[in-house]
KETOR-297720 format. One line per field, with one value per residue (C-alpha): x, y, z; residue number from 1. Coordinates in pm, 1 decimal. Example, Ala and Ser with C-alpha at 12.3 -4.5 7.8 and 13.67 -1.06 7.14 Angstrom:
// residues 2
east	[1230.0|1367.0]
north	[-450.0|-106.0]
up	[780.0|714.0]
k	[1|2]
This chain:
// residues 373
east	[0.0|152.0|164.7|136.3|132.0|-156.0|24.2|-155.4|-125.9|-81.3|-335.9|-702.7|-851.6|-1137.6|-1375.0|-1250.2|-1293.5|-1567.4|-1916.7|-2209.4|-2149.0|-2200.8|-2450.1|-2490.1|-2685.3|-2626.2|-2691.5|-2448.6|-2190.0|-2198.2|-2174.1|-1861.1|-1650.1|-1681.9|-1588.9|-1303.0|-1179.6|-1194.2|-955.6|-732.2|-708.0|-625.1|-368.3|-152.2|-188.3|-28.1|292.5|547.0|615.9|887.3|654.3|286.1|251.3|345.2|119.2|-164.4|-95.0|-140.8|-466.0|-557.8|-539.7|-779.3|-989.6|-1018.5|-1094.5|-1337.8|-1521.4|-1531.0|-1752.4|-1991.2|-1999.8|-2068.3|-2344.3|-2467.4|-2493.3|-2625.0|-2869.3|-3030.0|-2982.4|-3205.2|-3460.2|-3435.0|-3514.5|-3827.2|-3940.8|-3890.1|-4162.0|-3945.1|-3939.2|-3609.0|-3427.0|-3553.0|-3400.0|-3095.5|-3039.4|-3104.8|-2828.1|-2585.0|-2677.0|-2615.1|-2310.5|-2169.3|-2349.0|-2150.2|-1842.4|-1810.5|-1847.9|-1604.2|-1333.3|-1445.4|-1429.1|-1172.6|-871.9|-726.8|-432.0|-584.8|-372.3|-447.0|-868.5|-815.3|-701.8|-948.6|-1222.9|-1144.5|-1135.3|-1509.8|-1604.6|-1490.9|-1704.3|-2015.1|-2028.9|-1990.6|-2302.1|-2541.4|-2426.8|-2507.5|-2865.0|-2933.1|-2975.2|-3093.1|-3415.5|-3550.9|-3804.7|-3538.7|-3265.1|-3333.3|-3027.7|-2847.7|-3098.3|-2993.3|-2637.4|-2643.1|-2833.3|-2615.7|-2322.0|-2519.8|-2620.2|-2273.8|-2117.4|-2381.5|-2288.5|-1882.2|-1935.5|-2168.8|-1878.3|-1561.8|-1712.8|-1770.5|-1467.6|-1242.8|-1518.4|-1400.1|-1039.9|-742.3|-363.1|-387.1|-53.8|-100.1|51.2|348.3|390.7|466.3|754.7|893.7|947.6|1084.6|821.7|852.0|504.2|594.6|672.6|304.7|184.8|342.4|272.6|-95.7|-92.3|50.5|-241.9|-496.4|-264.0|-215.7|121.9|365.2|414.1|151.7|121.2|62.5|-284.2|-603.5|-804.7|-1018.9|-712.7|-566.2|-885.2|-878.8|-497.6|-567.6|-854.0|-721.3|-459.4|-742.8|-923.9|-567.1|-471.9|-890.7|-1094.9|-1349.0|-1359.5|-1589.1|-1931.9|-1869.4|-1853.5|-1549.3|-1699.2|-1649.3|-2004.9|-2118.8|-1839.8|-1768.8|-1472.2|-1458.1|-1532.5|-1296.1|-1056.8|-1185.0|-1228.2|-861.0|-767.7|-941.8|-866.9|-523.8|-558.5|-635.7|-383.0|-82.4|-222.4|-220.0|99.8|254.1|92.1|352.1|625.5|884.8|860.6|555.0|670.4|1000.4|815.1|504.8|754.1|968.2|691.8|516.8|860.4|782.5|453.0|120.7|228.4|555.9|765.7|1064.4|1416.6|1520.5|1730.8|1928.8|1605.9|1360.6|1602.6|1693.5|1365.8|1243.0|1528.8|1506.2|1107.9|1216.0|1477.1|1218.9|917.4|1239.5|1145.9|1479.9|1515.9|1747.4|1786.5|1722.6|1436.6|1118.4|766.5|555.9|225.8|-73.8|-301.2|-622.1|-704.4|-591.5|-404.4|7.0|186.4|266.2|547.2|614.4|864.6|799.2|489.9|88.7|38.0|-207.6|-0.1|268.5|-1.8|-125.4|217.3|297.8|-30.0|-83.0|311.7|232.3|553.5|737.7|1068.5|996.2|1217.7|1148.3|1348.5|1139.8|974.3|1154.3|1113.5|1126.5|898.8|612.7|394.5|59.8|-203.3|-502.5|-860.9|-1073.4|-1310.5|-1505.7|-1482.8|-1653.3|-1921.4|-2019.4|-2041.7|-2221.4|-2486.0|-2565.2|-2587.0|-2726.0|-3027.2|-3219.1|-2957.2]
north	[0.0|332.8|624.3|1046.0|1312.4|1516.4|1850.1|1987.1|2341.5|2202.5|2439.2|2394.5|2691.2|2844.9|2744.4|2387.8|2252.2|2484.5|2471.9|2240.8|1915.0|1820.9|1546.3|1392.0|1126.5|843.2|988.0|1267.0|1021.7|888.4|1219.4|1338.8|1018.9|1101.1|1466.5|1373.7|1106.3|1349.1|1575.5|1305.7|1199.9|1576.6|1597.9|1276.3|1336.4|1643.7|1460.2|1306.9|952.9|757.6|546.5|481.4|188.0|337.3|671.7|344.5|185.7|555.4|601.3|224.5|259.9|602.2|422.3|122.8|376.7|537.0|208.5|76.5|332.0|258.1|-74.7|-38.2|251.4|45.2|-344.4|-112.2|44.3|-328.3|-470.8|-249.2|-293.7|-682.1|-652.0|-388.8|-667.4|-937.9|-736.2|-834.8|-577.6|-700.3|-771.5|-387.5|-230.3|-406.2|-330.4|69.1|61.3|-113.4|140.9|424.5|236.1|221.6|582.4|742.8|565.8|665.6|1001.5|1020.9|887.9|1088.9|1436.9|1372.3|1112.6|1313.2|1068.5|797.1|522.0|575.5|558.9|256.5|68.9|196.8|158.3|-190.1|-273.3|-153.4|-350.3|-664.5|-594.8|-452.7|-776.8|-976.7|-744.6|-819.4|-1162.2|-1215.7|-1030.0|-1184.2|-1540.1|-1476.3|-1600.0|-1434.9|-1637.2|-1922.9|-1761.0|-1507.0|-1534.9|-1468.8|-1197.4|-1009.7|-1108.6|-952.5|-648.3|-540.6|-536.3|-342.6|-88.0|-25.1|13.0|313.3|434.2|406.0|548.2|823.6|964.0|912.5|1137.9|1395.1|1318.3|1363.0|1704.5|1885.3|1729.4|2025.3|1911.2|2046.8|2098.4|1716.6|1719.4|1998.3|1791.5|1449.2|1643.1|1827.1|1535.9|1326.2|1036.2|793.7|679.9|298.4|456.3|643.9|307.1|100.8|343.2|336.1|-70.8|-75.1|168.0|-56.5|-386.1|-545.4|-727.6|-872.8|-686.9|-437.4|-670.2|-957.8|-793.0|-848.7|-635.9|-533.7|-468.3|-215.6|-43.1|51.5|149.4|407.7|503.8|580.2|807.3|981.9|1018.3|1170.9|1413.4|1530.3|1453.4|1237.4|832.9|622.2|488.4|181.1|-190.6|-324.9|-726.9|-930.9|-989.3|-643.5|-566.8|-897.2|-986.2|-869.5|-500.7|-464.0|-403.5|-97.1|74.9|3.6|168.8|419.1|490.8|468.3|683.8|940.6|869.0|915.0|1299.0|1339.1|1183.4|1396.3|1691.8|1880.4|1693.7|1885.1|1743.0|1871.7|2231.8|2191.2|1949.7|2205.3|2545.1|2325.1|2259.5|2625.2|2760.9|2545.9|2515.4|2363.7|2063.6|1928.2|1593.1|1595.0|1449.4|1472.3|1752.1|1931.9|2099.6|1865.3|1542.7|1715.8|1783.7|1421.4|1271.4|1487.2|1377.1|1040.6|1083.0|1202.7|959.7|684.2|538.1|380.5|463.1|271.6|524.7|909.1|836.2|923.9|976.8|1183.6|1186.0|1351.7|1161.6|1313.0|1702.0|1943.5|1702.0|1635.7|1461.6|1111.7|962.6|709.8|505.5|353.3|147.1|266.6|522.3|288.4|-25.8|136.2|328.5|-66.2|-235.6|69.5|62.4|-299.6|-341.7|-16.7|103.4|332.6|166.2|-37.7|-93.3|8.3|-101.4|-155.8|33.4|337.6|649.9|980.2|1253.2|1334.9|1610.7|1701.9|1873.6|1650.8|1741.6|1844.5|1659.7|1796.3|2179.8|1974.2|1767.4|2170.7|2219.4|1906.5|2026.8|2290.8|2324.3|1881.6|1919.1|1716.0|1442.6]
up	[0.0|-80.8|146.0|123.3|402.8|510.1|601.3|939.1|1151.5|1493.0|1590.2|1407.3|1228.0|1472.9|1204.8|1160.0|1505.5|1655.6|1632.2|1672.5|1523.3|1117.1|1113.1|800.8|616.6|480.9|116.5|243.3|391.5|8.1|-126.0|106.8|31.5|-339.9|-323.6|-67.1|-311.9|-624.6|-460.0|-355.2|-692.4|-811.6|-567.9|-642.9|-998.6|-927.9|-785.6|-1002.1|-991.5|-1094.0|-1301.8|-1405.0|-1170.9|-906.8|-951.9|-988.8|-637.1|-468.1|-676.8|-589.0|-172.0|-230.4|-443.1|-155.6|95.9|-104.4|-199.2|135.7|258.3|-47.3|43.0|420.1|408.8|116.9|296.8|618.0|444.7|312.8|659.7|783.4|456.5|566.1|900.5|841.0|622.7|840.5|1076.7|1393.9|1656.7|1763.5|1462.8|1429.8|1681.2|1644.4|1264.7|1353.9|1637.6|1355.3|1101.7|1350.0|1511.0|1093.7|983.2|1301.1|1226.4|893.4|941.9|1199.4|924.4|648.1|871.3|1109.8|941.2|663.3|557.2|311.4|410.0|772.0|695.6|458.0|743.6|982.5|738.3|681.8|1046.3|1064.6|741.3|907.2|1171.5|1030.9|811.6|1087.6|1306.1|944.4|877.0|1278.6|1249.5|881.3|1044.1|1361.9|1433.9|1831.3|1856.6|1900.9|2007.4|2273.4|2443.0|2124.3|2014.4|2403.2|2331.0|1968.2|2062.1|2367.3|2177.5|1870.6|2145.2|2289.0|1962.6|1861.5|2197.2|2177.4|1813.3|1953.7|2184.6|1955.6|1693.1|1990.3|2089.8|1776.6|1725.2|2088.4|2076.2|2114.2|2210.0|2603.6|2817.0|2850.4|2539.6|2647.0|2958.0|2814.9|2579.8|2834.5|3060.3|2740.8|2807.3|2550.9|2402.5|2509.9|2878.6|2890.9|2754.3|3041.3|3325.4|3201.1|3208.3|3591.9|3697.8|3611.8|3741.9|3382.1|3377.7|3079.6|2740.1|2589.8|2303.0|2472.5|2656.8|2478.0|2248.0|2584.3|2801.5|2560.3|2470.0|2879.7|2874.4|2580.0|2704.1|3043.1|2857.4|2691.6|3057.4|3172.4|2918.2|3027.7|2730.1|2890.6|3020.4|2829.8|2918.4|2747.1|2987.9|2836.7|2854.5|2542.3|2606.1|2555.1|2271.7|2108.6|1909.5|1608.6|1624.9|1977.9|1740.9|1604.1|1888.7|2019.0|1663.1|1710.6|2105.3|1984.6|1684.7|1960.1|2206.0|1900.0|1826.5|2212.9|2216.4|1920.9|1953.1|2063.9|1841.5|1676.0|1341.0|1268.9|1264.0|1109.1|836.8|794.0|771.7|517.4|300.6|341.5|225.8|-84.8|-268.0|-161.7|-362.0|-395.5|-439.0|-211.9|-289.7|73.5|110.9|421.0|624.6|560.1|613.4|934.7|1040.8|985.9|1164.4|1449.6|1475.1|1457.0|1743.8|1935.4|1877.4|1907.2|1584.0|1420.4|1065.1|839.1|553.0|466.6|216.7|421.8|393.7|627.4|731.1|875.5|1059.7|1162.8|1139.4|1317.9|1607.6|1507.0|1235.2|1282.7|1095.1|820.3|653.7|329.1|390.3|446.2|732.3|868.9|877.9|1048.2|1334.1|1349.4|1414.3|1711.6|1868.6|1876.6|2053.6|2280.5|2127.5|1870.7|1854.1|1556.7|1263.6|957.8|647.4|346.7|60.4|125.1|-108.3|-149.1|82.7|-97.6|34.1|-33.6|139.9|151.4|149.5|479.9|508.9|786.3|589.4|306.9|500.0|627.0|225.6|178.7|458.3|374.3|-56.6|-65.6|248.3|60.8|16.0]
k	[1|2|3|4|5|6|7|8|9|10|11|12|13|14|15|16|17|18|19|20|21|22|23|24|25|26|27|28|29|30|31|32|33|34|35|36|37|38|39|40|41|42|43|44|45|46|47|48|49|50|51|52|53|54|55|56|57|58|59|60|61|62|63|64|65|66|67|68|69|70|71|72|73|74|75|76|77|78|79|80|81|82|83|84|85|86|87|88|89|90|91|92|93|94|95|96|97|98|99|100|101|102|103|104|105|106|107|108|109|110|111|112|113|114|115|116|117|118|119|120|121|122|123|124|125|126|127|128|129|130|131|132|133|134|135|136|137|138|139|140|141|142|143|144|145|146|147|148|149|150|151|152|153|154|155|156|157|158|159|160|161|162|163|164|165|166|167|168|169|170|171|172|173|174|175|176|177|178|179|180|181|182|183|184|185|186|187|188|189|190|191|192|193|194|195|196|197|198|199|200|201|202|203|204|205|206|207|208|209|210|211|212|213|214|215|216|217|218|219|220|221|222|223|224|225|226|227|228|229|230|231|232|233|234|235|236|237|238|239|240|241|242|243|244|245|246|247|248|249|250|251|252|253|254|255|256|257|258|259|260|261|262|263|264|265|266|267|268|269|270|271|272|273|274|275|276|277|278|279|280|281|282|283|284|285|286|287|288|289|290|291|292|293|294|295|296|297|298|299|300|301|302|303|304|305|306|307|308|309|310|311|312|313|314|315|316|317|318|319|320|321|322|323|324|325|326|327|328|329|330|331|332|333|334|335|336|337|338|339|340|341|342|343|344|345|346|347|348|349|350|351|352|353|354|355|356|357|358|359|360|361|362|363|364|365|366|367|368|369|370|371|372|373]
C-alpha cells in the first residue's frame, strides 16, 4: 500500500474545530466520500512519480478507501430494509443501532482522518465488523434464540454508543498541556503506555494484553490528558470480538495525536513545506532530512535510511510519521506493541507532500448546498 502526508497546523482553524457538530446522512456520507476522493485523486496526480505503476498503487489505496464506505453505508442500508421486512421488533431495533453504530463511524473517518492510508485501514477494520453485526442479524431468528438476540443487541447498542462519543470526541479534541507535559518530561510513548498498564494492574508486554485490556490502557490516557472516560462496559459480552478491534484503533488513533501533539517534526516538516509550494515531491534535502530525523529521534522510531515519507493523521491534532509502507499499517504495528521503537526497512522512497482534502470543511459544504440528500 503506498503512502502520502496530510500537512496539518498544529493548531485547528477556529472554524474547523468549533461549532455544533455536522450530522450527516447516509446519502451525504456517500456524497462526502466522493468529493473527498476526487480531490485526492487531483492531488496525487499532481505529484510526479517515478513510473505509471506506481502513480496506480497511490490512486488504488484512495480508491479502496473510497469504496469501502460505499460498500458499508450500502450493505447497512439493506440490513435495515431486511429486518423492516422481516416485521421483527427485535431484529428492528438491532439493525437501527448497527446502522447508527456504521453511519456514526463513517463520518467520523471521512471528517476527522485526513491521511488515506491511515482511513483505509481503519475503514477496513469496521467492514470486518459490520459484516460480521449483518451476517449475525441476517440469520438470527428471536423467537429461538433469545439469548443470542440479548447477546447480539447489547453489543449493537454499545457500539452506537462508543461510536456516539468518539465522533464527539475527535469534534471537541485540542492538544492540552497534557501534550506539552509528556515532551517536556521526554516520556517515551511505550513509557506512557506502560505506566498506564501498571495503573490498572495489567502485567507482561503491551502486546501480549487483549483487544479489551488495551482499549482501557488508551482510554485511560485519553481520561488523563482530560478529554473524557468512556461509558462503554469493556466485557467481550457487551463488545464482542470482532469489532474490539476498532475501537482500540481508534482509542489509539487518539492517544498518537495526544501523544505527538507537541512533536517537533511537525513544525520543522510544515515550515519546510510552506517555504515550498502547496504541492511538492521531495528528494530529501538538508532541512527537511533534518527535520524528519530529528522527529524520529524524538518519537524513538529507528530509521534505516534518509528516504522518508511523512504523514498527517487526523485534522488538526500532530503529524505522525512514516517510513515507506501505508500510514495505517505502520499506526497498526505501534499501537498494537504499545511502542514506537519499531524498525522500519522496506519500501523506502522519497517525501512526498501534499495537502489533503478536509473533510469535515466539506461535509459543512455538503450540509448545507445537498439538504435534501
Amino acid at each position: 500500500m503506498a503512502a502520502v502526508v496530510a500537512v496539518e497546523s498544529l493548531k485547528p482553524e477556529a472554524s474547523t474545530m468549533s461549532g455544533q457538530p455536522v450530522e450527516l446522512s447516509p446519502g451525504q456520507l456517500h456524497k462526502l466520500a466522493e468529493l473527498i476522493h476526487r480531490q485526492e485523486v487531483q492531488k496525487l496526480q499532481e505529484l510526479k512519480f517515478e513510473s505509471y505503476a506506481e502513480q496506480q498503487n497511490y490512486l488504488k489505496d484512495a480508491r479502496e478507501a473510497r469504496d469501502k464506505v460505499y460498500h458499508i453505508l450500502d450493505s447497512a442500508q439493506e440490513m435495515v430494509t431486511e429486518a423492516e421486512a422481516d416485521n421483527d421488533a427485535t431484529k428492528q431495533e438491532i439493525a437501527k443501532d448497527v446502522y447508527e453504530y456504521c453511519t456514526k463511524a463513517i463520518g467520523t473517518s471521512l471528517k476527522f482522518i485526513r491521511s488515506y492510508n491511515t482511513r483505509l485501514t481503519y475503514l477496513d477494520k469496521l467492514k470486518t465488523h459490520s459484516d460480521d453485526l449483518i451476517k449475525q442479524l441476517k440469520w438470527l431468528d428471536p423467537v429461538t434464540q433469545q439469548k443470542e438476540a440479548q447477546r447480539l443487541a447489547l453489543e449493537a447498542g454499545m457500539y452506537k454508543k462508543a461510536a456516539l462519543e468518539n465522533a464527539e470526541k475527535f469534534q471537541h479534541f485540542i492538544p492540552n498541556q497534557f501534550s506539552k507535559w509528556l515532551k517536556d518530561n521526554k516520556i517515551k510513548f511505550e513509557d506512557l503506555v506502560t505506566d498506564n498498564m501498571a495503573k490498572l494492574g495489567f502485567k507482561g508486554p503491551f502486546k501480549n494484553l487483549g483487544d479489551i485490556q488495551k482499549l482501557q490502557v488508551y482510554d485511560n490516557i485519553i481520561a488523563a490528558a482530560g478529554h473524557g472516560k468512556p461509558s462503554v462496559t469493556y466485557t467481550f459480552e457487551a463488545l464482542g470480538k470482532v469489532g474490539v478491534a476498532a475501537l482500540v484503533f481508534t482509542a489509539a488513533v487518539m492517544v498518537w495525536d495526544i501523544y505527538t501533539a507537541e512533536d517537533k517534526l511537525q513544525a520543522a516538516v510544515r515550515d519546510a513545506v510552506n517555504a515550498l509550494t502547496s504541492v511538492v515531491d521531495l528528494v530529501i534535502g538538508q532541512v527537511v532530512n533534518t527535520a524528519v530525523r530529528a522527529g524520529f529521534a524524538a518519537l524513538n522510531v529507528q530509521i534505516a535510511s534518509a528516504a522518508v515519507t511523512v504523514i498527517g493523521s487526523v485534522v488538526g491534532f500532530g503529524i505522525g510519521v512514516l517510513v515507506g509502507v501505508a500510514a495505517g499499517a505502520l499506526l497498526d504495528l505501534i499501537f498494537g506493541s504499545g511502542t514506537s521503537n519499531v524498525q522500519i526497512t522496506d519500501g523506502l522512497s522519497g517525501c512526498r507532500v501534499a495537502p489533503m482534502p478536509d473533510g469535515l470543511e466539506l461535509a459543512r459544504l455538503i450540509k448545507h448546498n445537498y439538504p435534501d440528500m
